[in-house]
Structures are given as structure tokens and as C-alpha cells.
C-alpha positions as CSV (number, residue, x, y, z in Angstrom):
1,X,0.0,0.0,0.0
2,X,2.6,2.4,1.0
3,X,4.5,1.5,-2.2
4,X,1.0,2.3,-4.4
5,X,0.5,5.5,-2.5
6,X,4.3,6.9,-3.6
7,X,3.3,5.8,-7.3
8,X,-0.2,7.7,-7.1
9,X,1.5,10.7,-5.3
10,X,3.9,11.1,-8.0
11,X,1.3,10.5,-10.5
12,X,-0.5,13.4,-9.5
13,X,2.4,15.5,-9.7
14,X,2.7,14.7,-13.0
15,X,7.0,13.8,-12.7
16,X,6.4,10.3,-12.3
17,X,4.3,8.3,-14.3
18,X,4.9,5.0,-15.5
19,X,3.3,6.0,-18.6
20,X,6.2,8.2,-19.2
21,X,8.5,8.0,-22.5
22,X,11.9,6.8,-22.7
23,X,14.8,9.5,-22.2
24,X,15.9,11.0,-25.4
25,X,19.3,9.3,-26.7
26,X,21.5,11.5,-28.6
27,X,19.6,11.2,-32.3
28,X,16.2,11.4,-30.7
29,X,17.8,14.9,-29.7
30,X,18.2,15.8,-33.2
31,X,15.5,17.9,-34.2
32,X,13.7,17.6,-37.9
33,X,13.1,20.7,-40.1
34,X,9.2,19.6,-40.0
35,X,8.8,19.4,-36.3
36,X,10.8,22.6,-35.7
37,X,7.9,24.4,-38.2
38,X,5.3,22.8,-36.9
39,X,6.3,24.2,-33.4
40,X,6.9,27.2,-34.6
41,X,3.3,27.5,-36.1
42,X,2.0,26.7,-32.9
43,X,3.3,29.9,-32.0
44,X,1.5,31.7,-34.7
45,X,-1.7,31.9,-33.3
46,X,-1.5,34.0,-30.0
47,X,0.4,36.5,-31.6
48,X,-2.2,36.9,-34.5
49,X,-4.7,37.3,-32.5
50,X,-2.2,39.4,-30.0
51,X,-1.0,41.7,-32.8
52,X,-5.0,42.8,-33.6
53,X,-5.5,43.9,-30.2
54,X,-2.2,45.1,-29.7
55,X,-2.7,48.1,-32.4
56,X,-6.5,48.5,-32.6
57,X,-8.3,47.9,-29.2
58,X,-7.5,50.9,-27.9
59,X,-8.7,52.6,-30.8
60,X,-11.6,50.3,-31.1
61,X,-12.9,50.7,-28.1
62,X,-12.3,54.9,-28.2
63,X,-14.0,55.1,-32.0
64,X,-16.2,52.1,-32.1
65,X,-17.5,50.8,-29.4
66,X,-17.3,54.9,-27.7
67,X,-16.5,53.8,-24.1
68,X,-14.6,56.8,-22.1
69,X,-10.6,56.7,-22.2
70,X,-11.0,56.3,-18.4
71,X,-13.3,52.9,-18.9
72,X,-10.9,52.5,-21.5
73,X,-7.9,52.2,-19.9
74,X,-9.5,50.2,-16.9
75,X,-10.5,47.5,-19.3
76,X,-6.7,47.4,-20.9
77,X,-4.8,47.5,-17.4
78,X,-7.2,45.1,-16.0
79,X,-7.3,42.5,-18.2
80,X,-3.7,42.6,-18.6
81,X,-3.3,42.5,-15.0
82,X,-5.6,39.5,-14.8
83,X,-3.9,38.4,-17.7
84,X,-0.6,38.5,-15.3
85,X,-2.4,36.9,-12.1
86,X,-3.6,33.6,-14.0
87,X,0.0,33.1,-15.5
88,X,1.4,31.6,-12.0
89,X,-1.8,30.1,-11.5
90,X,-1.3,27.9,-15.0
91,X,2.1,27.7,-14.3
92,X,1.1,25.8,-11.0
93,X,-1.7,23.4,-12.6
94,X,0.6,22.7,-15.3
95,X,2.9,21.2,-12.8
96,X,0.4,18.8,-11.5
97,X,-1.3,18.0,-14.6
98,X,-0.4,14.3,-15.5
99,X,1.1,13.0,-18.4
100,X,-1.2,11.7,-21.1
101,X,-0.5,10.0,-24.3
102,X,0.0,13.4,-26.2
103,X,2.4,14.6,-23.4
104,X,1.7,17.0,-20.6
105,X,1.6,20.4,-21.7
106,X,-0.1,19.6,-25.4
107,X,-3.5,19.0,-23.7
108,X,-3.9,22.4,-22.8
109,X,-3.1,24.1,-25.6
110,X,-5.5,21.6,-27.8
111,X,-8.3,22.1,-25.1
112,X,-8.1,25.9,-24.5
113,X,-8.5,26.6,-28.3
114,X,-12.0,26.7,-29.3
115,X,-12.7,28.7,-26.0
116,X,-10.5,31.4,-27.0
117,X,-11.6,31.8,-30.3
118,X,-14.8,32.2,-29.0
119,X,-13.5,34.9,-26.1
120,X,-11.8,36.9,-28.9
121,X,-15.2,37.1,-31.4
122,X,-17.0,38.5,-29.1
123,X,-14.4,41.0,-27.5
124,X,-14.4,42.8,-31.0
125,X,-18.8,42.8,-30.6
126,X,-20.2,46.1,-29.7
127,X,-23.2,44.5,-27.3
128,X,-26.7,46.5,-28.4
129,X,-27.2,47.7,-24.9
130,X,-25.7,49.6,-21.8
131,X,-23.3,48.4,-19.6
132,X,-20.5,47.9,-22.4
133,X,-17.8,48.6,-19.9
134,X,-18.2,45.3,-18.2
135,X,-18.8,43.2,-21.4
136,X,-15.2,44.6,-22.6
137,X,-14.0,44.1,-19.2
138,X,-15.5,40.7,-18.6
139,X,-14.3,39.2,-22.3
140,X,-11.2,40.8,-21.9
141,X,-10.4,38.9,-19.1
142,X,-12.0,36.0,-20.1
143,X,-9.9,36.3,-23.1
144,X,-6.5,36.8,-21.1
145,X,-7.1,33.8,-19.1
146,X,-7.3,31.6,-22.1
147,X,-4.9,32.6,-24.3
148,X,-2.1,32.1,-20.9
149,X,-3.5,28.7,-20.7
150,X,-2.8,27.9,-24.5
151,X,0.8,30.6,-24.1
152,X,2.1,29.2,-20.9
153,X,2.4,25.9,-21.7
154,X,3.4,26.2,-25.2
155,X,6.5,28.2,-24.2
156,X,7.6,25.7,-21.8
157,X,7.0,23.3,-24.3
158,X,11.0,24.3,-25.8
159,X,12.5,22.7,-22.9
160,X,10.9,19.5,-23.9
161,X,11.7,19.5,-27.3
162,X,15.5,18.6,-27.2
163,X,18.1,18.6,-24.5
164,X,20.6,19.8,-27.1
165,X,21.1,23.7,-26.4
166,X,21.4,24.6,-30.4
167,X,18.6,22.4,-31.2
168,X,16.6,24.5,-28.7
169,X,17.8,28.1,-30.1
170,X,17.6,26.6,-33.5
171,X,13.5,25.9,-32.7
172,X,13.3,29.0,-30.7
173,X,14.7,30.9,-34.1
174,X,12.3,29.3,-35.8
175,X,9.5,30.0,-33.3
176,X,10.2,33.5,-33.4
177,X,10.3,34.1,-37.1
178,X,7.2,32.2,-37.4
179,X,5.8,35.0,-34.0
180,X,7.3,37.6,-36.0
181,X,5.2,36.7,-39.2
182,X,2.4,36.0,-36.9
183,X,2.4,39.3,-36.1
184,X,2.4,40.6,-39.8
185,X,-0.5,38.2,-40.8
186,X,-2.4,39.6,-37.5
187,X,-1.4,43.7,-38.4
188,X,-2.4,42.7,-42.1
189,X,-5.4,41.2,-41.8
190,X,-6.9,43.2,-39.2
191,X,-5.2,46.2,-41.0
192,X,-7.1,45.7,-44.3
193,X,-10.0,45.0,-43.4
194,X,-10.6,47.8,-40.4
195,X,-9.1,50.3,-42.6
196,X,-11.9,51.8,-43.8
197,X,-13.2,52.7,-40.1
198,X,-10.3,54.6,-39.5
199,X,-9.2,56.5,-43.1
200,X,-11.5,59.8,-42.1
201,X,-13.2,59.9,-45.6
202,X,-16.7,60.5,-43.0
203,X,-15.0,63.4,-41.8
204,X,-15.4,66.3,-43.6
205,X,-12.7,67.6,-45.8
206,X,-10.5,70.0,-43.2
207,X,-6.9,69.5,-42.3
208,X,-6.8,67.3,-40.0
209,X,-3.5,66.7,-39.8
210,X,-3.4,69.4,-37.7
211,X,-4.5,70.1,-34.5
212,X,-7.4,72.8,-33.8
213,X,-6.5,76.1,-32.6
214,X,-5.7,76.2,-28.6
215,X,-8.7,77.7,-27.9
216,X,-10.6,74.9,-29.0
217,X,-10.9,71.5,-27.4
218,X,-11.2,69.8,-30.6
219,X,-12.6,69.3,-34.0
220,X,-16.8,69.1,-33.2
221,X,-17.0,66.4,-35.9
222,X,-18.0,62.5,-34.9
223,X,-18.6,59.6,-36.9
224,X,-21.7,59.0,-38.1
225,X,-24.7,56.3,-37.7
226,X,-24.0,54.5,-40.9
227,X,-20.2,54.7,-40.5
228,X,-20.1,53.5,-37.3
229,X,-22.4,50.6,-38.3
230,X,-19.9,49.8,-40.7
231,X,-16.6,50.0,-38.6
232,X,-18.7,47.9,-36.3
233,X,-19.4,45.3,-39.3
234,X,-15.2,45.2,-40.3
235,X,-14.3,44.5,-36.8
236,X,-16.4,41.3,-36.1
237,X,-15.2,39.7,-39.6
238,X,-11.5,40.6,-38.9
239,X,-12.3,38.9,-35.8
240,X,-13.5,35.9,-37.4
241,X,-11.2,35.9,-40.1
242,X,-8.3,35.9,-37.5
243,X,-10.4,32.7,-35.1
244,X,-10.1,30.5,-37.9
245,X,-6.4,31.0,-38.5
246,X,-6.2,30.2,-34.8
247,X,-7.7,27.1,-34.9
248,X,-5.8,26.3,-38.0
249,X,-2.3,26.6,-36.5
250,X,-3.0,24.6,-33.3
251,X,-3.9,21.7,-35.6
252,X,-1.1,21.8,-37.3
253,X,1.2,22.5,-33.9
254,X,-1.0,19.4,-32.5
255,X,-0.3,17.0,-35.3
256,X,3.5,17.7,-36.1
257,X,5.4,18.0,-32.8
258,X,6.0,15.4,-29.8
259,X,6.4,16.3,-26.3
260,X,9.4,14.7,-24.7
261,X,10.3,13.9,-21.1
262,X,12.6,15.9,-18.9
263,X,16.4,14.1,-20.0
264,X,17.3,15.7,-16.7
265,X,15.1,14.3,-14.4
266,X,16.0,11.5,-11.2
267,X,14.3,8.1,-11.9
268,X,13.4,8.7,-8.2
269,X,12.7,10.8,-5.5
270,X,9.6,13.1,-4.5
271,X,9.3,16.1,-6.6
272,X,9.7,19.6,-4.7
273,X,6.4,21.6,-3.8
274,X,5.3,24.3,-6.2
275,X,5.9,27.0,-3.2
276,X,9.3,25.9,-2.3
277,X,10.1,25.8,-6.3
278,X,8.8,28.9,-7.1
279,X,11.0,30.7,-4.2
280,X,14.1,28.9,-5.7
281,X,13.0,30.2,-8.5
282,X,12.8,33.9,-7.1
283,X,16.3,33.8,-5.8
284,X,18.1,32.5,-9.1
285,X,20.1,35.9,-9.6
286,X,19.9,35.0,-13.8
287,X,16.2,35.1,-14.0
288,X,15.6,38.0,-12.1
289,X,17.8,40.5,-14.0
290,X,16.8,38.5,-17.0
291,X,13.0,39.0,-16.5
292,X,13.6,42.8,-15.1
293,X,15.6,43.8,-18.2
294,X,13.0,42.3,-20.9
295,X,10.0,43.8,-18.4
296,X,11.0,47.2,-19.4
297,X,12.3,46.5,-22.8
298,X,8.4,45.2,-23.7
299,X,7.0,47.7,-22.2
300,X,8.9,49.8,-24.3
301,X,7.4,48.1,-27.1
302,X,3.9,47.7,-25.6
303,X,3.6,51.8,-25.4
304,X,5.0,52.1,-29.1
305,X,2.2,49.3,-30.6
306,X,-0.8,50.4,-28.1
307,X,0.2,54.3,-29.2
308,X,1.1,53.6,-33.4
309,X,-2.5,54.1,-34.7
310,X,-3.8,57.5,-32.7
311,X,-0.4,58.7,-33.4
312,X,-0.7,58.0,-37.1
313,X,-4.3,58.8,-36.7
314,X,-4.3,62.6,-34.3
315,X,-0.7,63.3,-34.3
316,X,1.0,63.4,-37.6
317,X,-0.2,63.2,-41.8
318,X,-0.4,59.6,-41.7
319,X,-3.9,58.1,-41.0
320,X,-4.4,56.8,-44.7
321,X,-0.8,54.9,-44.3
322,X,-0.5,53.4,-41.1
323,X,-1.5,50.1,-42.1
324,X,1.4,49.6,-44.8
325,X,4.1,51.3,-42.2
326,X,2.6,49.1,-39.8
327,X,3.2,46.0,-42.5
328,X,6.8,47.6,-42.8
329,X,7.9,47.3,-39.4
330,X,6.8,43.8,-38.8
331,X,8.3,42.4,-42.4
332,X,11.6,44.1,-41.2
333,X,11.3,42.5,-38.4
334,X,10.1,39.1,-39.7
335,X,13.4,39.2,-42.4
336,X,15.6,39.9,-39.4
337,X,15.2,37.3,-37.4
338,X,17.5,34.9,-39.0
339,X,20.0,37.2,-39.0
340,X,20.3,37.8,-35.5
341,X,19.8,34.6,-34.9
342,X,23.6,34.2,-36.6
343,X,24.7,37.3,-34.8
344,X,24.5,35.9,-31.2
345,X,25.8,32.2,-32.6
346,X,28.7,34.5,-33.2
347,X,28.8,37.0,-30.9
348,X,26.9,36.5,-28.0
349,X,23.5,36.3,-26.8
350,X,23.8,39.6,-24.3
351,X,25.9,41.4,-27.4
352,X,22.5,40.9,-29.4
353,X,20.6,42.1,-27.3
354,X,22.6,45.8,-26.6
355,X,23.2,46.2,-30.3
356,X,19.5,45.1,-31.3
357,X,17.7,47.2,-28.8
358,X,19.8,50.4,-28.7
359,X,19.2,50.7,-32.8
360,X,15.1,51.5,-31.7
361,X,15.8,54.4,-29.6
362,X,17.3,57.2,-32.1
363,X,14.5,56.5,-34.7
364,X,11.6,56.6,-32.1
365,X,12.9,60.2,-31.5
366,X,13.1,60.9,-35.0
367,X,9.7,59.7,-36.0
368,X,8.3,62.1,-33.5
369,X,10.9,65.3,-34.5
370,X,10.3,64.8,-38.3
371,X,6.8,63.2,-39.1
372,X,6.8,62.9,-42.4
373,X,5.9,59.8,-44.5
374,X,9.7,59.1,-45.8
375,X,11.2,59.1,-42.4
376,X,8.1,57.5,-40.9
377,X,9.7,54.3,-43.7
378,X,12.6,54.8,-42.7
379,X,11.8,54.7,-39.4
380,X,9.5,51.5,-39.7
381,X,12.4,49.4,-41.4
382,X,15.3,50.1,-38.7
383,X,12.7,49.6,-35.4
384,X,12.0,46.4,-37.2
385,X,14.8,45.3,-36.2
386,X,14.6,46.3,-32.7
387,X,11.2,44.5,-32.5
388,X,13.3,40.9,-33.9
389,X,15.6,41.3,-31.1
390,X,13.1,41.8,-28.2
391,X,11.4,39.0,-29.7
392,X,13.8,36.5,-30.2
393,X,16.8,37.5,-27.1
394,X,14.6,36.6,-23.9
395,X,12.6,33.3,-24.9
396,X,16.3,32.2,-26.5
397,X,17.9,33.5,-22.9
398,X,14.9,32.0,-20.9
399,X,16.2,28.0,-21.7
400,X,19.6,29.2,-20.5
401,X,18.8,30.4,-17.2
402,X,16.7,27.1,-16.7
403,X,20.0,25.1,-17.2
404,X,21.9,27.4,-15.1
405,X,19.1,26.6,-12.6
406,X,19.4,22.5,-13.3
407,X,22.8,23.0,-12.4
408,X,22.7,25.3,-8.6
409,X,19.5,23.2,-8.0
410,X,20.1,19.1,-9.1
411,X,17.7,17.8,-6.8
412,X,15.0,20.1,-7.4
413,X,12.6,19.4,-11.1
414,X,9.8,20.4,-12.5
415,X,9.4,23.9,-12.8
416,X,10.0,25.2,-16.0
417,X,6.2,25.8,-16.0
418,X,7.2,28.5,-13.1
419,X,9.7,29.8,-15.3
420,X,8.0,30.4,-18.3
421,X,4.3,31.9,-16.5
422,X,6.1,34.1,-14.0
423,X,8.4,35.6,-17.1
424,X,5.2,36.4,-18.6
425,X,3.0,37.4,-15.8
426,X,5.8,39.7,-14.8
427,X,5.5,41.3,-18.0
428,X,2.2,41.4,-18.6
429,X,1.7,42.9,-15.6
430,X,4.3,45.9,-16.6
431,X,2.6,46.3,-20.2
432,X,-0.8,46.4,-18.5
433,X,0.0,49.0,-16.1
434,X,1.6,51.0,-18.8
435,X,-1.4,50.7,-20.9
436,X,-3.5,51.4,-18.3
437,X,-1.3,54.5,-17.4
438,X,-1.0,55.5,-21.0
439,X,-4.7,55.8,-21.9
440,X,-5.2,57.4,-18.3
441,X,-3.2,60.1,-19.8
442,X,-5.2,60.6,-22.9
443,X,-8.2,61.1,-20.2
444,X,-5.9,63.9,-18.6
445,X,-5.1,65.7,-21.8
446,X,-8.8,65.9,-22.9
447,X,-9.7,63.0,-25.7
448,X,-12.4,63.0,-27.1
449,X,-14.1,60.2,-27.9
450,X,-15.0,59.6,-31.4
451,X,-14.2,63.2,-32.8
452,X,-12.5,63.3,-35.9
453,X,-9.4,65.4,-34.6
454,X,-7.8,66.1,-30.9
455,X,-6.9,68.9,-29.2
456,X,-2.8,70.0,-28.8
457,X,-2.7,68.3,-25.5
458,X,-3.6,64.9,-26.7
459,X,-1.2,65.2,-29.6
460,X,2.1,66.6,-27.3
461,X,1.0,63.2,-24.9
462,X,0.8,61.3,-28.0
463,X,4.1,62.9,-28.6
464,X,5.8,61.6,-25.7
465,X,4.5,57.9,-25.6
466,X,5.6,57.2,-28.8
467,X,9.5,59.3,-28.3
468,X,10.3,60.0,-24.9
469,X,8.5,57.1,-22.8
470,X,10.1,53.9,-25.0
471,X,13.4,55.5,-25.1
472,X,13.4,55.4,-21.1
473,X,12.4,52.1,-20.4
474,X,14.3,50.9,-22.9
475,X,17.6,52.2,-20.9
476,X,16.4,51.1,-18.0
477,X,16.0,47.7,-19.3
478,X,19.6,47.6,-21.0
479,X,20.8,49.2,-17.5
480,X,19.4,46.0,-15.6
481,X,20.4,43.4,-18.3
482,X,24.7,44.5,-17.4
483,X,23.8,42.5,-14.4
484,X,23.1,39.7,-16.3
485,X,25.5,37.0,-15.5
486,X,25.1,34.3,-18.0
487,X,28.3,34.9,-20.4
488,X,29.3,32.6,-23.6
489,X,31.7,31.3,-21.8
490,X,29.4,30.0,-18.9
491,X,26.5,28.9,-21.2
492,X,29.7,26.4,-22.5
493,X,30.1,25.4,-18.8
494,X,26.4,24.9,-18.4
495,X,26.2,22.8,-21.8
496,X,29.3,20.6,-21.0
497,X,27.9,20.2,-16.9
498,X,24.6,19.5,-18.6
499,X,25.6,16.5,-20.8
500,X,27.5,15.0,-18.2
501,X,24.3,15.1,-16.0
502,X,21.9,13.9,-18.7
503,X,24.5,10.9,-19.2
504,X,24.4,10.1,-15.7
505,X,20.4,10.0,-15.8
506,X,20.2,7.6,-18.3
507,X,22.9,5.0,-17.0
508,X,20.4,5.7,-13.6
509,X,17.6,4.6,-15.8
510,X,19.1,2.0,-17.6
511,X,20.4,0.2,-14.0
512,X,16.7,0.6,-12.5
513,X,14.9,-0.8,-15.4
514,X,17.5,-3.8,-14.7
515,X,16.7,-3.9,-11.7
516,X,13.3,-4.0,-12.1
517,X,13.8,-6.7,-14.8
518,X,15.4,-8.9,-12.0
519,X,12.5,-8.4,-9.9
């Protein structure tokens, strides 16, 4: 009995099932260029669906559903933020989910994705009664809890793919370029088709480039009936459009990779608890700085993608173009990918990410100094490949830190799941307070909602969150990220140490299953 209640304890920790696969041997670590696609599309689909809400809910829910900037910016902060919260809370029934015959972390991404289709259709439906503040509030959230429990367990599916370190960054290059194009297919799609709720042609034909005189609080001109109808109308089939592409990619995700077991882990031995895990996990000095650097440097980016359209929109001459500099930006950054992908082979994962990041912050400045629709090109192609580098550089960091942590902690498995949700709720947290914060200041400077032109004080706020704001967070995050201790030369270490210890597991395993043979 006592021997049955070990095996069922373990089983419901999900570490120790007798169901579990074989350890990888060194060609099972090997990696084919189908499987590393196939993961990689199962990446597509949260940033799709992320990239659409990214640049137009704001907007949306300003023009088109016509909810205050203050309700506004409580829907946007508090989703994220509940986004955040439910990230740990993922993290921790991952780790005592058991293992199935599709693995342990595929289940949930498979299950979770016809619920958040459905979450996202109707977050982009204007409801034909009062109250819409708490539909947007309530589907946002609803929305943010799903899409962490397809996201969190899909980015701690890398760990699991390969115990070869350039097999991982090889998938994780792969991942991100398929993100980054993600991205693109979401800006596109939801581009195109919303354009024509945001071009102006209802508006009638003043400058509106430029702002109203300072006496006035802005242009008295608002969309009309059958306009908004229509803007109402683009929205719910970009939302559609953009479901079924969802759907699409976890199939293929779910029919093209395999979840592997932990090489790592003892053939014995109780697993630690989640709360003693997750404060080893707190006081691994790699993962902090890691996760404090990359907080800022995507919040940097958050303010820049939340901001793009009401700049292009109030600020500057560029309404009737954003879409294609939008498509600009993300195709840099979608062509970029591969090459930094050879620049930290070469030089260095921490070297890629100064010299990536740094290039955003003159061009942000300039975009703002000189708003005109060459430099605003110009402009678009360089941050591209800013955007590449704060894609790729943490989630091909992350994996590293988790070895570094295999190797201070030998005894202690399982928690890559605490890893992976706590880098995201971190930062999630940090873009939804800066959203939050951002559209609060809109409040302050006197939007208003619906008009076809804003008042100077919007446009100077504007201003700043797409110049000033990025450019500081982005030196505080390169500031934090000289802490970062993880060198070439110790990620060698790590890999060497690593191999030694995976060869040592699987002589343990092959002397227990003897053992058990004799039995």
C-alpha cells in the first residue's frame, strides 16, 4: 500500500508516471526541419490574435464601441493584470497536470483553443445595450485567461523538445520568425479590413492633420450612424477571419510535434512543492535580471504598438498609411530574425541584445521630430529590427537560465512551468499597467471620444509615448540586463555540466529498469 500511494503521489504531480517516455538518446535529440515548423506555427496563433489587439483595441474601443478613455484604460490595465495573475496560477496546474499520451503540456493548448476563439469574437462585438464597460472588461479577461493557458504551456513546451542547447535556439529561431510573421499576418489582416473605419473619408474635408486652434478643445465632428455601423461590421469579420487562422495553426502545432520527457530528471525521489520551487525560483540571480531587463524593454514596445495608430491617426499626416508602415515594421522584423539569430551564434546572446535594442531608440525620437511619411519608412524598417531582437533574445535567454538553474539546484525538477508563467506574468503585468497608465493620460489631456481630430494636448501626450517614454524604459532595461551574468563562456560550462548530467540520468535509468527486470 505504501509502495501504491508513492506511485499515485507522484502521478498526480505529473513527474512520475509510469506511462512516461523513454529519455531522449542523442539522435532522438536531433531535431527535424518539420517538427521545428510545426512548433513554430504553434506559436502563430496567440500572436495573430495578439498583434490585432495590440494596435487597434485601444482605438476600437475609443471610435467604435465609444466607451470613455477612463473605462478605457481600466478595461486594458485590467485585463492585462488578470492576464498576469492567472499566468502563476497555469504555471502551477501545469505542474500537476499528469502525463497523457500526447504529453503533458499539449492537452492544454489543444483544449483551450476553441474557447479562446470564441472569447476573442466576441471581445471585438459592440453589445446593443448599456453596460459595455463590463462586457469589454468581462471578455477581456476572459480572453486573457485563455490565451495564458494555451501561451504558458506552449512556451515551456521548448524545454521539452530537445536537451541539445542549439537544437533548442535553433526551434526557438524558428518560433520566433514564425511570432514575428504571426504578427504581420495579424497587423495585415486586421489592418485591411478595419481600414476603412479609421481612413477619415466621413469626416469632412478640413486639415486634419493638424491640430485645432488652442482655444478649441477639438474638431466638433463624430462619426456618423451609418459609419459606425460599418466600422462595427469590419471589426467582427476581422475577428472571425483571425479565429479560424487560430484554430488552424494549433492543428497543425498538434499533429506535427511530440512532447518529450525531462532528459534531466531523477528516476526517483519526491518532486519539490510548487511554493518551495517557485522561491528557488525567485532567488536564481539570472532570472531575475533576465525577467527585469526584458519587463522594461516590452513595455517599451507595448507603449509604441498600443500608441502607433492614434499617433498616425491625431498626431502626424499619416492616417491613410498606417497600415502599410505598420506591415513595414513587422516584415523588417520578420526578415531579421534569422539574421540575429547568426549574430549571437557569433557574438553573443547579451551582445544581441545591446546592439538590437539600442538601434530603436534614435529612430523613435526621430519619427516624432520629423513626421513625415519618408522618415516615418525609414523609421518603420530600422525599429524592425529592434522588434526581432526583443522577440527573439529573452525566450532564447529563458532555456539558458533554466540550465543554469538545473545546475545550482540538481535535486530540485519540474518547474520550468514556473519559469515560463512568472516571465510572462511579470510582463504582462508591466505592459498592462503601462497601458493602463497610457490611456489614463489621454483622459488627462482631454480625448475625445469619437471626434474626428484632438486637441494639442492629446497630440504633445501622444508625442511623448511614442518618443520620450520607450526611449526610457528601454535604458532602464539595458541598464538591468549589465547584471546579467550568463556569459558565452558559462552557457559552454552549463552545456558541458549538462551533458555530463543527462549521461548520468540515463545510466540511472538503464540500472533501475534492470533492476526492475530482475525483480
Amino acid at each position: 500500500m505504501v509502495t501504491g500511494e508513492k506511485l499515485a503521489s507522484g502521478s498526480s504531480d505529473g513527474l512520475l508516471n509510469v506511462g512516461h517516455p523513454t529519455r531522449q538518446t542523442d539522435v532522438e535529440q536531433h531535431l527535424s526541419v518539420c517538427s521545428k515548423i510545426c512548433f513554430a506555427i504553434g506559436g502563430a496563433p496567440s500572436q495573430i490574435a495578439g498583434s490585432a489587439t495590440a494596435f487597434f483595441l485601444q482605438i476600437y474601443l475609443l471610435n467604435v464601441a465609444q466607451i470613455s478613455p477612463f473605462q478605457a484604460s481600466v478595461v486594458l490595465f485590467v485585463g492585462k493584470a488578470w492576464g498576469a495573475v492567472t499566468d502563476p496560477l497555469v504555471g502551477f496546474f501545469i505542474t500537476k497536470s499528469p502525463w497523457t499520451r500526447i504529453g503533458r503540456l499539449m492537452p492544454w493548448m489543444v483544449g483551450c483553443a476553441p474557447f479562446v476563439v470564441v472569447s476573442y469574437f466576441y471581445l471585438w462585438f459592440v453589445p446593443p445595450f448599456s453596460g459595455k464597460f463590463i462586457w469589454y472588461l468581462s471578455f477581456y479577461c476572459l480572453y486573457q485567461t485563455l490565451i495564458t493557458c494555451s501561451h504558458v504551456p506552449y512556451s515551456a513546451l521548448t524545454m521539452f523538445l530537445s536537451s541539445d542547447q542549439r537544437e533548442r535556439d535553433s526551434a526557438t529561431a524558428y518560433r520566433m520568425t514564425m511570432e514575428v510573421l504571426g504578427t504581420l499576418v495579424g497587423a495585415a489582416v486586421q489592418g485591411q479590413i478595419v481600414a476603412s473605419a479609421h481612413t477619415m473619408k466621413h469626416c469632412s474635408a478640413l486639415n486634419l492633420s493638424a491640430p485645432p486652434p488652442e482655444n478649441s478643445s477639438s474638431a466638433h465632428i463624430t462619426l456618423v450612424p451609418d459609419y459606425l455601423s460599418h466600422a462595427k461590421e469590419v471589426y467582427m469579420i476581422a475577428a472571425g477571419v483571425i479565429g479560424g487562422m487560430f484554430l488552424l495553426c494549433t492543428l497543425v502545432m498538434f499533429l506535427g510535434v511530440r512532447e518529450k520527457d525531462d532528459p534531466y530528471a531523477p528516476c526517483s525521489g519526491k518532486p519539490v512543492p510548487f511554493h518551495r520551487g517557485f522561491l528557488l525560483v525567485m532567488r536564481h540571480w539570472p532570472y531575475l535580471t533576465l525577467t527585469g531587463a526584458f519587463l522594461f524593454i516590452s513595455v517599451a514596445v507595448q507603449l509604441v504598438q498600443s500608441n502607433f495608430v492614434l499617433f498616425c491617426t491625431y498626431a502626424v499626416d499619416l492616417r491613410d498609411h498606417f497600415q502599410y508602415i505598420v506591415l513595414t515594421i513587422l516584415m523588417s522584423a520578420a526578415a531579421s530574425i534569422p539574421l540575429w539569430q547568426r549574430f549571437l551564434a557569433r557574438f553573443g546572446k547579451k551582445t544581441a541584445a545591446y546592439c538590437g535594442i539600442t538601434w530603436m531608440m534614435p529612430f523613435t525620437i526621430l519619427l516624432v521630430c520629423i513626421p513625415n511619411l519618408t522618415m516615418a519608412y525609414v523609421v518603420a524598417v530600422a525599429s524592425g529590427l529592434s522588434v526581432a531582437a526583443s522577440l527573439l533574445l529573452p525566450w532564447s535567454m529563458l532555456p539558458d537560465v533554466v540550465d543554469d538553474f538545473r545546475l545550482a539546484n540538481p535535486d530540485s525538477r519540474g518547474h520550468e512551468a514556473i519559469f515560463y508563467s512568472f516571465y510572462i506574468f511579470f510582463t504582462k503585468f508591466a505592459s498592462g499597467i503601462s497601458l493602463g497608465v497610457s490611456t489614463l493620460c489621454l483622459q488627462f489631456a482631454g480625448y475625445d471620444t469619437g471626434a474626428c481630430q484632438q486637441p494639442r494636448p492629446v497630440v504633445y501626450t501622444l508625442n511623448l509615448l511614442i518618443g520620450a517614454a520607450p526611449v526610457a524604459f528601454i535604458l532602464t532595461g539595458l541598464t538591468i540586463l549589465l547584471l546579467y551574468p550568463i556569459t558565452e563562456q558559462v552557457r559552454q560550462k552549463n552545456k558541458l555540466a549538462l551533458d555530463q548530467l543527462r549521461k548520468q540520468g540515463c545510466s540511472t535509468g538503464s540500472e533501475t529498469d534492470g533492476l526492475g527486470g530482475n525483480v
